[in-house]
C-alpha positions as MATLAB code, in Angstrom:
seq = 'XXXXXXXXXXXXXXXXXXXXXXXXXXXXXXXXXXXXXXXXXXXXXXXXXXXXXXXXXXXXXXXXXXXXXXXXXXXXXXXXXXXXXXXXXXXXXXXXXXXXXXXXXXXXXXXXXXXXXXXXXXXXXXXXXXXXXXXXXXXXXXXXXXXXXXXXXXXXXXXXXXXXXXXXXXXXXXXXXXXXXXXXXXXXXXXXXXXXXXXXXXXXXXXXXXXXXXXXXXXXXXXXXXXXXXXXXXXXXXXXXXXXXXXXXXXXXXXXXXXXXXXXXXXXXXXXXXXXXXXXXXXXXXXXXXXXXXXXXXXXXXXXXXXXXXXXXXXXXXXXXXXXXXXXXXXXXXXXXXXXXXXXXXXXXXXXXXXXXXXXXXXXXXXXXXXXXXXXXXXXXXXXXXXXXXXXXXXXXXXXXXXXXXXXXXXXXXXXXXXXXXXXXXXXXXXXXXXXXXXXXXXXXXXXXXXXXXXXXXXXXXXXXXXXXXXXXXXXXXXXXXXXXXXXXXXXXXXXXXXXXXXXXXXXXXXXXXXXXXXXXXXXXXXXXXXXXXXXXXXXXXXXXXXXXXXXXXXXXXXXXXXXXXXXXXXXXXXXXXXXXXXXXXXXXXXXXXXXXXXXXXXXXXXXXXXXXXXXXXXXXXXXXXXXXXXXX';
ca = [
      15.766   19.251  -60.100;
      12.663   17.362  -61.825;
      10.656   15.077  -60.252;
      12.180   12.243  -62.919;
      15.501   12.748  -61.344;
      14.376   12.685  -57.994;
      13.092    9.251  -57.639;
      16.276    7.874  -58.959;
      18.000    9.881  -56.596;
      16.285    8.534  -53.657;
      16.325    4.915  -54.751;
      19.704    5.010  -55.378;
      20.654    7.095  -51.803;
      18.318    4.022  -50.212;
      20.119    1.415  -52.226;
      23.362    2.739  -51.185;
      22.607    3.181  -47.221;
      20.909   -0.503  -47.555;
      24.566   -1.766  -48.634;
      26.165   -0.011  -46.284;
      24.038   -1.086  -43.640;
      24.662   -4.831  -44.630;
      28.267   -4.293  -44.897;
      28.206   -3.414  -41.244;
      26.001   -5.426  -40.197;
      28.460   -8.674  -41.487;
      31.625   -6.991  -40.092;
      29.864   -6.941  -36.448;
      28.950  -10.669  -37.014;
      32.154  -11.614  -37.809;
      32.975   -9.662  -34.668;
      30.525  -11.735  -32.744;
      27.835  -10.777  -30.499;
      26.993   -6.681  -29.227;
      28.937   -6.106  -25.494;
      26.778   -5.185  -22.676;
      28.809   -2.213  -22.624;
      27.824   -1.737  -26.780;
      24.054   -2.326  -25.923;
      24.143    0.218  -22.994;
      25.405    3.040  -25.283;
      22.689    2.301  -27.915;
      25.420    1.575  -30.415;
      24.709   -1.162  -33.087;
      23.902   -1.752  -36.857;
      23.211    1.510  -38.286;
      22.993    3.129  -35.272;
      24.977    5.975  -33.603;
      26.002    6.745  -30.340;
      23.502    7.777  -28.030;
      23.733   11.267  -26.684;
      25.199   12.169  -23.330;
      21.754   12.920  -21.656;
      20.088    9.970  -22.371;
      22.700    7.184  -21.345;
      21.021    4.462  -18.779;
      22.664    4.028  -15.149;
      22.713    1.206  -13.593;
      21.115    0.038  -10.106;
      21.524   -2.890   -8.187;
      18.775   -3.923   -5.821;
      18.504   -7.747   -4.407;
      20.027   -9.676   -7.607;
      19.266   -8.031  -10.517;
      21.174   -5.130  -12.447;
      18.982   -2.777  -14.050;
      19.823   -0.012  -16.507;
      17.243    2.087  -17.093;
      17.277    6.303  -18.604;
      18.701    8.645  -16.639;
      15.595   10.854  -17.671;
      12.423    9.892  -16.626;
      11.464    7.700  -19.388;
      10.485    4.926  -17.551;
       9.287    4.697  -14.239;
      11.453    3.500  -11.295;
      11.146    4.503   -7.594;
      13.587    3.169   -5.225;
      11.488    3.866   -2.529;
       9.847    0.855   -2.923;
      12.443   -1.585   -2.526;
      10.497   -2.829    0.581;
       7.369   -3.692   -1.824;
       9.484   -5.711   -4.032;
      11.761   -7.753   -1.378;
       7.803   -8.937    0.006;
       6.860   -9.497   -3.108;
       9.971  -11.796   -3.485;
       9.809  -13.384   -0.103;
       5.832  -13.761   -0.241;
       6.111  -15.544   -3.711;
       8.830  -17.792   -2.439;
       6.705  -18.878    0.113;
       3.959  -19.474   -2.261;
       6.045  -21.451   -4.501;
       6.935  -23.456   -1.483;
       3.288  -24.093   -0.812;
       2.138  -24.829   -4.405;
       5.145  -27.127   -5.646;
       5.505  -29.086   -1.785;
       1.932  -30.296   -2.532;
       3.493  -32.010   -5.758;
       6.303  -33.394   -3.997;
       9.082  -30.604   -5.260;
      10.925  -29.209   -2.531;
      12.717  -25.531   -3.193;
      15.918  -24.790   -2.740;
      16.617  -20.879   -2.168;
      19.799  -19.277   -1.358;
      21.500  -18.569    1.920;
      19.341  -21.225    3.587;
      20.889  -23.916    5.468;
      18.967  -27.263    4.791;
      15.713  -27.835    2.370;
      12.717  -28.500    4.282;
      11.097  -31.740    3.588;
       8.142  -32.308    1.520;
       5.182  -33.541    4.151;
       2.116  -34.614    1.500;
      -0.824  -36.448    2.847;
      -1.412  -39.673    1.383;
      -4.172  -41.965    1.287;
      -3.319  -45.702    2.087;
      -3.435  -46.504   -1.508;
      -1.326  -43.943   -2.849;
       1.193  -45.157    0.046;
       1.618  -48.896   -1.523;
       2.442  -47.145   -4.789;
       5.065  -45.144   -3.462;
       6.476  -47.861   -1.353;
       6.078  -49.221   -4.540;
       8.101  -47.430   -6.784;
      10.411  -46.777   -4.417;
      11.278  -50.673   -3.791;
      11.762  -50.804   -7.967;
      13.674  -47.628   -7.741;
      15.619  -47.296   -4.294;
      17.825  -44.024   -5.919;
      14.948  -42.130   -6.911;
      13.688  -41.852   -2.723;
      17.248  -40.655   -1.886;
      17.020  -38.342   -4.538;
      13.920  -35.704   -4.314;
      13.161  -33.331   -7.211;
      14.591  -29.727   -6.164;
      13.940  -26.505   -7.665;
      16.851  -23.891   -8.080;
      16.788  -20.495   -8.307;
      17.248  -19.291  -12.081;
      16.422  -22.854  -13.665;
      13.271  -23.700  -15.342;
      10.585  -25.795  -13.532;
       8.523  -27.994  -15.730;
       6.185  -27.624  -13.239;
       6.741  -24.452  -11.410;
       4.920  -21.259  -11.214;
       3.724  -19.094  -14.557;
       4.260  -15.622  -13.674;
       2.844  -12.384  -14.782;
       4.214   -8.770  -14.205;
       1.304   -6.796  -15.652;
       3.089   -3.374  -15.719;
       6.926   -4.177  -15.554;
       8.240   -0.551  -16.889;
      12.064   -1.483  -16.605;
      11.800   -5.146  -15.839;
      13.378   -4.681  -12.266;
      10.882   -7.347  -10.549;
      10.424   -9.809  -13.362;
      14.146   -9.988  -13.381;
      13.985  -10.492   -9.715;
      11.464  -12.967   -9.457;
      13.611  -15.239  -12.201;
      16.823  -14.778  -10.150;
      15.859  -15.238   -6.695;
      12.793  -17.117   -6.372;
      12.897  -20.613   -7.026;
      10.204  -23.102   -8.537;
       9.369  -20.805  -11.687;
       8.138  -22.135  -14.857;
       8.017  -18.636  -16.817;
       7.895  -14.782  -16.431;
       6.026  -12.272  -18.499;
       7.256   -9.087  -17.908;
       4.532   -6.444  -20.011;
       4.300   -3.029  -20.726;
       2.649   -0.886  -22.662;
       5.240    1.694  -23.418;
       7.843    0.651  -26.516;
      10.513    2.483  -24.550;
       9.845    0.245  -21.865;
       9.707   -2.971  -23.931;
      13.157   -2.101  -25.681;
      14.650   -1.385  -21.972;
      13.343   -4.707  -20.954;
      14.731   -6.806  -23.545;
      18.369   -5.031  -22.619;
      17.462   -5.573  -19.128;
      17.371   -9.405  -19.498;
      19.793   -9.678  -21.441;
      22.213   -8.241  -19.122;
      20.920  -10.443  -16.548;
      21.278  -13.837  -18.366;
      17.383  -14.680  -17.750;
      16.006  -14.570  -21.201;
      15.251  -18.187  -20.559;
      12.931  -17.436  -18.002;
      12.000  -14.131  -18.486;
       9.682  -13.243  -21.548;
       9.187   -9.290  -22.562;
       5.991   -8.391  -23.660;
       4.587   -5.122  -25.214;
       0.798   -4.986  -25.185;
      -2.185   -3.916  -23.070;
      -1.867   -5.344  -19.361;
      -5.706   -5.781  -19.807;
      -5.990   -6.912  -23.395;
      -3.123   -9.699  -22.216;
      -4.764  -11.208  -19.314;
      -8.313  -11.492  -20.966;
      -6.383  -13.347  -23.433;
      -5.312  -16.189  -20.668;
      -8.793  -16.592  -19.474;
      -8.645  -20.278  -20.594;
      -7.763  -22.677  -17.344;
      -4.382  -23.679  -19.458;
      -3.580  -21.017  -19.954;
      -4.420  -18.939  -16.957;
      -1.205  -17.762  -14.542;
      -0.627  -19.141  -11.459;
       1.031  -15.460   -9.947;
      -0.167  -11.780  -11.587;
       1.480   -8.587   -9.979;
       0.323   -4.880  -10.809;
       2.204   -2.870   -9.615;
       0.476    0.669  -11.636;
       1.058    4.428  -11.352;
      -1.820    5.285   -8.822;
      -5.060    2.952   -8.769;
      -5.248   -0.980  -10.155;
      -8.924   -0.801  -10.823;
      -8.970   -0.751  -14.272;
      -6.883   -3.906  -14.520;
      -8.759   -5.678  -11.925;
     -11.786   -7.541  -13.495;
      -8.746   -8.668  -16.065;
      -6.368   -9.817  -13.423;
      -9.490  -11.891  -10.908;
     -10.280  -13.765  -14.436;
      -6.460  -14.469  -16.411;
      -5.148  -15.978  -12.440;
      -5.735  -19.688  -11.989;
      -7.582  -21.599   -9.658;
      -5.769  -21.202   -5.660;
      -3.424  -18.718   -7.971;
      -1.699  -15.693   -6.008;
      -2.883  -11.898   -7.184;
      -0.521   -9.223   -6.057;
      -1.854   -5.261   -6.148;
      -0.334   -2.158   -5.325;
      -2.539    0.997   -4.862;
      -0.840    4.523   -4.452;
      -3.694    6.317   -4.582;
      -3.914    6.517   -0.960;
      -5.794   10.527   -1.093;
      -9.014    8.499   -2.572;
      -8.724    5.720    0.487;
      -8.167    7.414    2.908;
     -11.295    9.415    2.052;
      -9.830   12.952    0.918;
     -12.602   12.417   -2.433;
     -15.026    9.781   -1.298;
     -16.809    9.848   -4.635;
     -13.664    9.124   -6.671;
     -13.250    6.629   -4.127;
     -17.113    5.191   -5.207;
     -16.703    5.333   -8.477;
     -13.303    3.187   -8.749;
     -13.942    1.056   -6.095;
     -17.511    0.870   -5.423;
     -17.094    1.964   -1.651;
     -17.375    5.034    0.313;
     -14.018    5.724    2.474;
     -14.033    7.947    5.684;
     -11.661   10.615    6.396;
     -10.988    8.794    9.901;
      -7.693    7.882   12.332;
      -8.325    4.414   11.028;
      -7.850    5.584    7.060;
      -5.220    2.877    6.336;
      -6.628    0.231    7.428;
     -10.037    1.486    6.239;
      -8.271    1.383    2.508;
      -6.888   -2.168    2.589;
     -10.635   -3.305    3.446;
     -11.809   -1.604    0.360;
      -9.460   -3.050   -2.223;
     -10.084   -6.385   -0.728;
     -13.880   -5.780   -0.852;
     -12.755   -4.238   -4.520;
     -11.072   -7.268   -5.406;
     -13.673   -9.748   -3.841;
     -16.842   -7.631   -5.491;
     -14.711   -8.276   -9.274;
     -14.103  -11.944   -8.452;
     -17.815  -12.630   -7.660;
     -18.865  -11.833  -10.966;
     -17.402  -14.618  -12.592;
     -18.208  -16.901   -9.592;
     -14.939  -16.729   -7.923;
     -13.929  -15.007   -4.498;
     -10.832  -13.842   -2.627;
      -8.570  -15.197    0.408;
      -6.297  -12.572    1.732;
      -2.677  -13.968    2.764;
      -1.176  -10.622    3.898;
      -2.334   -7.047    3.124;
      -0.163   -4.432    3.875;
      -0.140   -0.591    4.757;
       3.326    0.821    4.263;
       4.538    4.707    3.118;
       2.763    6.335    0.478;
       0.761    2.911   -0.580;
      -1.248   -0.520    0.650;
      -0.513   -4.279   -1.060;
      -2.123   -6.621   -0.906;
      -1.031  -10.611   -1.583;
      -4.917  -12.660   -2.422;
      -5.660  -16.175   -3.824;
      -8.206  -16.472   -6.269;
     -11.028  -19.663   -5.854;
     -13.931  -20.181   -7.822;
     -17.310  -21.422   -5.991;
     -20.645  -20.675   -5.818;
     -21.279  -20.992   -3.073;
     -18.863  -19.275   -1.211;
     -19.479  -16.552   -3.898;
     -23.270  -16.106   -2.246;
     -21.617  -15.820    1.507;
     -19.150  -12.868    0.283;
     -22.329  -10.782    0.801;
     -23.978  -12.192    3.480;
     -25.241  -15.999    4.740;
     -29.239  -14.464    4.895;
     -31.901  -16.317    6.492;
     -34.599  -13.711    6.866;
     -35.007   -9.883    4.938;
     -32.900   -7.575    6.039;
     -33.228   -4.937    8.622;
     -32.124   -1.426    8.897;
     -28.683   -0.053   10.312;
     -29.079   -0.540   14.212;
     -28.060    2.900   14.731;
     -29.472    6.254   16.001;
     -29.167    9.163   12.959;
     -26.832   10.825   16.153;
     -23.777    9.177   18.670;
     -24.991    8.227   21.792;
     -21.423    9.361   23.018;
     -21.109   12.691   21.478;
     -24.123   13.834   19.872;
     -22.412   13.876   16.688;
     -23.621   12.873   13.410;
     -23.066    9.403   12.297;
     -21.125    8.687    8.882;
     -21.963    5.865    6.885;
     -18.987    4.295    4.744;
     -18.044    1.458    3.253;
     -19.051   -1.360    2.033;
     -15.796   -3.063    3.049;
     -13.970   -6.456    3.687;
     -15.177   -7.387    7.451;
     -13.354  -10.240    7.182;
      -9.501  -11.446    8.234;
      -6.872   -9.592    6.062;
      -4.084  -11.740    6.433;
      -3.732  -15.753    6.942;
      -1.934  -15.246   10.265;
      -0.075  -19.124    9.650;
       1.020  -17.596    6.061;
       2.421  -14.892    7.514;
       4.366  -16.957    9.883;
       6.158  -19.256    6.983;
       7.409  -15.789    5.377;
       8.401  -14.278    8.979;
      10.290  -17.504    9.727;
      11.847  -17.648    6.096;
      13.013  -14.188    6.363;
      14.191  -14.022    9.756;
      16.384  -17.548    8.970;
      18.105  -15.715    6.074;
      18.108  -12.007    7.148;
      20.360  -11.592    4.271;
      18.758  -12.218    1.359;
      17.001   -8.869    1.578;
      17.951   -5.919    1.893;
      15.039   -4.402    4.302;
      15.000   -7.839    5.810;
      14.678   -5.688    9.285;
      11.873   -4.089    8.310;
       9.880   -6.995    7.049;
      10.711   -8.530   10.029;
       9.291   -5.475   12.185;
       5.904   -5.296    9.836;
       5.241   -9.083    9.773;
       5.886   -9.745   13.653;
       3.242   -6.718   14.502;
       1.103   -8.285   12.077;
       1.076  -11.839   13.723;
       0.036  -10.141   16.874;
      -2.569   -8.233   15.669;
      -6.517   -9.014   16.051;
      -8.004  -10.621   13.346;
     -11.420  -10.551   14.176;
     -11.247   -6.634   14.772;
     -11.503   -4.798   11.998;
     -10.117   -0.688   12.269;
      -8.997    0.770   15.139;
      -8.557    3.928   17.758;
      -5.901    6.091   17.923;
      -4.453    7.522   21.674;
      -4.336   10.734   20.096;
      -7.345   10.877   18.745;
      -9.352    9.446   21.938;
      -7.818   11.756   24.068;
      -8.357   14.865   21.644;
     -11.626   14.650   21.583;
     -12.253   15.639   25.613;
      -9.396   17.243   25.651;
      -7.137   15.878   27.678;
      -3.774   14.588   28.461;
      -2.870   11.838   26.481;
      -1.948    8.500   28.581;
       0.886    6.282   27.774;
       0.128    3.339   25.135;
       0.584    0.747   28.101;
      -1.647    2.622   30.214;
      -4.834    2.423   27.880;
      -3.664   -1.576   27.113;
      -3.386   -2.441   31.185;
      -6.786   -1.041   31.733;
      -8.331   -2.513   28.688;
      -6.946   -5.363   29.611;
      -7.976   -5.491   33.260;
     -11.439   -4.940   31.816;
     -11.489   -8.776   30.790;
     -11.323   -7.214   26.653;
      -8.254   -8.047   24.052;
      -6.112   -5.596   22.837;
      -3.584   -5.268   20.299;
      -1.247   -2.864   18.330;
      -1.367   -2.513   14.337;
       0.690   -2.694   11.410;
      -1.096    0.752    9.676;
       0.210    3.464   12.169;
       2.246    3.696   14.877;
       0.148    5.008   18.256;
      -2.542    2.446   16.988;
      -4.808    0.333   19.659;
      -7.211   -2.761   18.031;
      -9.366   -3.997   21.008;
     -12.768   -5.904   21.056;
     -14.200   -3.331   23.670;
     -17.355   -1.358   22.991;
     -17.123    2.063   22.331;
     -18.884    2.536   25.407;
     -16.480    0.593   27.434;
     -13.052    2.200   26.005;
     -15.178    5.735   26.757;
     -15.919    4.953   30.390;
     -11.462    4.080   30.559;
     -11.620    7.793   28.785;
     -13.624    9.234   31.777;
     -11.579    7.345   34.488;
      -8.449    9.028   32.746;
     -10.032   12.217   32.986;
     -10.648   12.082   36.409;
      -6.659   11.912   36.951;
      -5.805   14.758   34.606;
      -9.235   16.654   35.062;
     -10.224   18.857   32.058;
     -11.326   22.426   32.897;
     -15.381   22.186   32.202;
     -15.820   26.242   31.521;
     -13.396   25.520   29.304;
     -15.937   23.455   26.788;
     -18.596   24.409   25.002;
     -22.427   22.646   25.703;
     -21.984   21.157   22.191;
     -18.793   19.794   22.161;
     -18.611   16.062   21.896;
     -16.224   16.716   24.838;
     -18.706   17.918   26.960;
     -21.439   15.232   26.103;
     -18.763   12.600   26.686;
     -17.505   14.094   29.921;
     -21.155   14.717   31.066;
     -21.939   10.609   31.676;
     -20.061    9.290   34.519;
     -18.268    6.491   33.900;
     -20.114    2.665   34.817;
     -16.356    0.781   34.147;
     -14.267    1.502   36.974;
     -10.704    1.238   34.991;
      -7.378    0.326   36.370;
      -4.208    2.084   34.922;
      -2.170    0.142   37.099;
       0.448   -1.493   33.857;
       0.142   -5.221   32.942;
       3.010   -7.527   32.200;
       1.324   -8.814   29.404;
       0.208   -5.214   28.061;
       3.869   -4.521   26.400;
       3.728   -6.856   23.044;
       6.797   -8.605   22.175;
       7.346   -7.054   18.868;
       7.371   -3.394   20.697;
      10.073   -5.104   23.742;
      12.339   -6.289   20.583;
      12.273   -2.500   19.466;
      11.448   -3.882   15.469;
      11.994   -1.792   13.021;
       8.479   -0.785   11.486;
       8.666    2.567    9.573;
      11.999    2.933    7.557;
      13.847    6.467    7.581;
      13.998    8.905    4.661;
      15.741    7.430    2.198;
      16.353   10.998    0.552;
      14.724   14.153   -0.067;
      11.681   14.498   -0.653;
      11.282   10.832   -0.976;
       7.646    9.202   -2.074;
       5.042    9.184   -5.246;
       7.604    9.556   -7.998;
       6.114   11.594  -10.934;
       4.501    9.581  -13.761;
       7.043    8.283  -16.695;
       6.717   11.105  -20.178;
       8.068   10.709  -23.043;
      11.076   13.345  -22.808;
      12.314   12.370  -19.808;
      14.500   14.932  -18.523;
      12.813   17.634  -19.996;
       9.379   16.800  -18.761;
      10.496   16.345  -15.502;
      12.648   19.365  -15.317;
       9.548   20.831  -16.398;
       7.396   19.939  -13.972;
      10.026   20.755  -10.767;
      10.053   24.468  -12.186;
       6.233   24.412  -12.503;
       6.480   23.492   -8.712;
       8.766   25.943   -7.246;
       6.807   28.499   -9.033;
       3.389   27.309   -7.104;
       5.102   26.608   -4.046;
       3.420   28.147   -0.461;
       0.959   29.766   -3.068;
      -2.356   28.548   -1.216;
      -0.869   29.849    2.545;
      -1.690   33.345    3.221;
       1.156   35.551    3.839;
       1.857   36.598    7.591;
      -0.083   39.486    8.728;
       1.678   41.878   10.065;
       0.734   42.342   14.121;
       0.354   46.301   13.591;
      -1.326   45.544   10.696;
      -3.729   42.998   13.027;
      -4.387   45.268   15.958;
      -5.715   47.939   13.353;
      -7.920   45.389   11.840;
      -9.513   43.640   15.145;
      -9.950   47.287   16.718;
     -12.232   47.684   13.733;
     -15.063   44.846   15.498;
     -16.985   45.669   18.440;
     -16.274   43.600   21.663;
     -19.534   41.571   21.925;
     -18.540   41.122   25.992;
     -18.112   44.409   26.396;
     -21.784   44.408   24.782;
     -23.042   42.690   27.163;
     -21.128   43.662   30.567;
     -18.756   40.433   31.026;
     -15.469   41.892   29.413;
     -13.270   42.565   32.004;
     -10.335   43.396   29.679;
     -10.708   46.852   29.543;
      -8.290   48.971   27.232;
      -6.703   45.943   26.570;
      -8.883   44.043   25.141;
      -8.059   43.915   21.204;
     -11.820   44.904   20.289;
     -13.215   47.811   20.026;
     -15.449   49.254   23.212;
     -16.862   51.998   21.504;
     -20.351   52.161   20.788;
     -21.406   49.563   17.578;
     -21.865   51.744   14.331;
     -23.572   49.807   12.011;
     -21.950   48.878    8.821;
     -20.589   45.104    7.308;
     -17.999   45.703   10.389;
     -20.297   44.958   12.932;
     -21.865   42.716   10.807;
     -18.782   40.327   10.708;
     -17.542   40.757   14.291;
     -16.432   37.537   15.515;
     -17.626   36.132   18.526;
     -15.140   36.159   21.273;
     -11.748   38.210   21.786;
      -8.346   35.840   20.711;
      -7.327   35.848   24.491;
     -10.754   35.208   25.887;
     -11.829   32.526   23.470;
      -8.695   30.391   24.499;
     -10.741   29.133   26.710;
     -12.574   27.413   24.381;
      -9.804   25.488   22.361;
     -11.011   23.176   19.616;
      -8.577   20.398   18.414;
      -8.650   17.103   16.479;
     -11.366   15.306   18.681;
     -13.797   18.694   17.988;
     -14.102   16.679   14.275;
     -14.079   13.273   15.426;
     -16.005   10.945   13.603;
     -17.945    9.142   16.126;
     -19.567    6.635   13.517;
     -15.843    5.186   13.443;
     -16.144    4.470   17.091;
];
């Protein structure tokens, strides 16, 4: 065929599908509009059927239906169900908050009465309302509500940074109240097409607006105070830091900023130069890791903010699973930007430290910088504890945030990290007491204690290292520790070597058992399914990709563990070392020892003999407190 007939060939083959398109595209408008059922199968104008293996399933989680790719096209993880019902509840309370000052009261559902409004007036202001409302008696007996799923002229604009399927815009617009708009953004086209199905299943296209475009490129594009949004969420795949000097500048002024971090191996100090170089501090590989990481996004956050002379107030900052969030409100003052670092009145001094612990001998660690400040607004917390608990139903893992929130009222504000009863009693060595018995004597020691929200065996207390060391000793005395046992440079044996100057008193305390631990709260939930947590990243493929990967990790599973040595095997090899006892007259094992008594040959044997036989050097035993990381205390 020539290339003259080709071109008419193709323009007529277009021309022709172009008709045919159009003729299908009336019949389905005479039809009316696609079926949810039509729009789930991908079928539509010139479109075919979908395949099989990339239909959408359907959740439900709180009120919204989502149908997103059975493959892993777009991320979902509904692990985090507990993230998103705070999120909800925290930006409910928020809304309350904001739209109360203006005289809107909120109406959500499953709640018995609206709350009033209390504003503060001046006397002034008071005439004109008594004012007005002697012109207009109706309007008092009728206050302006807000209702979840209806436009507020004067609500709350709301931005979901990276919203993947849509699953918390859609919640936000049908079950928080007192919202003026949502974006819900994303990046991915796949994601942007899944959204706008998404909504439209959900009836909330009138307050829910999809968006495909840079998270960051967005919000530097509401930097303008009108058009700056009162609530931003990011919610990314491992760390928010490149989003954040967007998000601290596109949130207005009191606005709420919501941030998820799941890169918990950097904060918790596994790679404290990634850790640096994302978020400008240094994290410790410590007990107190988790709480150690919320201070650094919050120091993260604030550090961003004060470039643009603006700074941070936590409301509630939370450890949970695989992750930390953290709910902030965004100010802007100069002042208060200069006291972030530090209210200085004279130059600065060095660390008041020794380069070793006067405890343990150890090495100190320096980390940081970090937030030294509150993490949470303790009365904040309250209004969402006291929402929640009212309507226990509106969420589904209302127990839980009942559980986190009530350990979180009673925790220490003015304490920042914390000790661990493992940890303090595996570093001499010892038994571990009961978590009463280490709050009674701290306690009868005149010093506060608490419990905290980041791990379980956790105890936050005001006492000085010193003083919680000298409770250590006491406890020691009870369940004595055999000395031979320790080596002179242990930090056991330079803690054990000071006699205590604090007499403690074990003896348990009424007031040592907190409330939230007597109500049994649920804290940590149970494993949803297996191998439950960090959901691989969303790839184009889906499926495939993911398939993909789960072979790549059976094939390099238990690849970095040795393989068990057989024990014949093991007796051949140790026989191979010279017994350095027997060297020197103090092995008393004889033929059984598993060294060799022979006479030393030299050769990279003898060279490499350990130290001490297996049985003998049992009485040596290292554990976790060997490591310990006495700058932490």
């Amino acid at each position: 065929m020539s290339h003259a007939r080709i071109v008419p060939w193709l323009s007529l083959t277009l021309r022709s599908a172009r008709s045919l398109c159009r003729a299908r595209f009336v019949e389905r408008q005479s039809q009316g509009p696609l079926t949810p059922s039509a729009m789930e199968n991908g079928t539509g104008p010139c479109a075919e059927e979908r395949p099989r293996e990339v239909q959408e399933t359907t959740v439900t989680e709180g009120a919204a239906k989502i149908a997103f790719p059975s493959a892993n096209e777009v991320f979902y993880n509904p692990v985090q169900e507990f993230n998103r019902d705070l999120t909800c509840a925290v930006i409910t309370e928020f809304a309350r908050m904001q739209l109360g000052a203006k005289g809107i009261q909120i109406k959500v559902p499953g709640e018995k009465n609206v709350q009033k409004v209390v504003v503060a007036l001046s006397e002034q202001e008071e005439e004109k309302v008594e004012l007005k409302e002697s012109e207009n008696p109706a309007s008092a007996d009728q206050p302006r509500i807000a209702v979840v799923g209806e436009i507020c002229e004067e609500g709350l604009r709301v931005l979901e940074g990276l919203a993947a399927s849509g699953l918390r815009s859609i919640r936000f617009a049908r079950e928080v109240p007192g919202l003026r708009s949502v974006v819900a953004n994303d990046a991915s086209a796949r994601a942007m097409e899944l959204m706008r199905h998404n909504v439209q299943l959900n009836d909330v296209a009138h307050l829910v607006q999809p968006s495909q475009a840079d998270a960051r490129m967005l919000m530097y594009q509401h930097q303008r105070v009108s058009e700056r949004f009162d609530v931003i969420d990011l919610d990314p795949y491992g760390s928010p830091t490149p989003f954040l000097d967007a998000a601290v500048q596109a949130v207005s002024e009191g606005g709420l900023l919501c941030v998820t971090c799941t890169d918990m191996a950097v904060l918790a100090g596994n790679s404290g130069e990634t850790c640096y170089s994302k978020y400008g501090a240094m994290a410790l590989k410590s007990r107190a890791c988790h709480e150690m990481a919320l201070r650094i996004v919050l120091h993260s956050l604030d550090l961003r903010a004060n470039c643009y002379q603006r700074f941070v107030v936590p409301l509630l900052s939370i450890s949970a699973d695989f992750y930390v969030r953290v709910f902030v409100r965004v100010f802007t003052g100069q002042a208060k930007v200069k006291a972030s670092a530090r209210v200085k009145f004279s130059a600065a001094c060095g660390p008041p430290v020794t380069p070793e612990c006067e405890h343990c001998g150890q090495r100190h660690q320096l980390g940081g910088p970090m937030w030294a400040e509150p993490i949470h607004d303790l009365d904040f917390v309250g209004h969402v504890l006291e929402a929640v608990s009212a309507n226990p139903s509106r969420f589904h893992t209302s127990e839980r945030i009942q559980g986190v929130l009530s350990v979180i009222t009673e925790e220490l504000p003015d304490v920042p990290l914390y000790y661990t009863l493992d940890q303090l009693s595996a570093t001499i060595h010892c038994n571990t007491p009961s978590l009463l018995q280490l709050r009674s004597a701290l306690l009868h020691a005149g010093f506060r204690v608490s419990l905290s929200h980041a791990c379980k065996n956790a105890v936050k207390t005001d006492a000085p290292a010193s003083a919680l060391w000298d409770i250590m000793r006491c406890w020691e005395k009870e369940c004595p520790v055999k000395r031979e046992r320790l080596s002179e440079t242990s930090p056991a044996f330079r803690i054990l070597s000071a006699e205590p100057r604090l007499q403690a008193n074990f003896t348990i305390r009424e007031d040592a058992n907190p409330r939230s631990r007597q109500r049994g709260l649920k804290r940590f939930q149970a494993n949803p399914e297996a191998n439950w947590g960090p959901r691989p990243r969303a790839r184009p493929g889906g499926k495939v990709a993911s398939e993909a990967m789960e072979e790549r990790r059976r094939l390099l599973q238990s690849k970095r563990k040795e393989p068990a040595e057989d024990p014949a095997q093991r007796a051949a090899r140790l026989k191979t070392f010279p017994c350095k006892r027997f060297k020197e007259g103090t092995c008393q094992r004889g033929d059984q020892c598993c060294y060799s008594h022979s006479p030393p040959t030299p050769g990279p044997a003898a060279e490499g003999a350990p130290a001490d036989c297996p049985e003998t050097s049992n009485q040596n035993p290292s554990g976790p407190g060997a490591a310990a990381e006495p700058g932490i205390d």
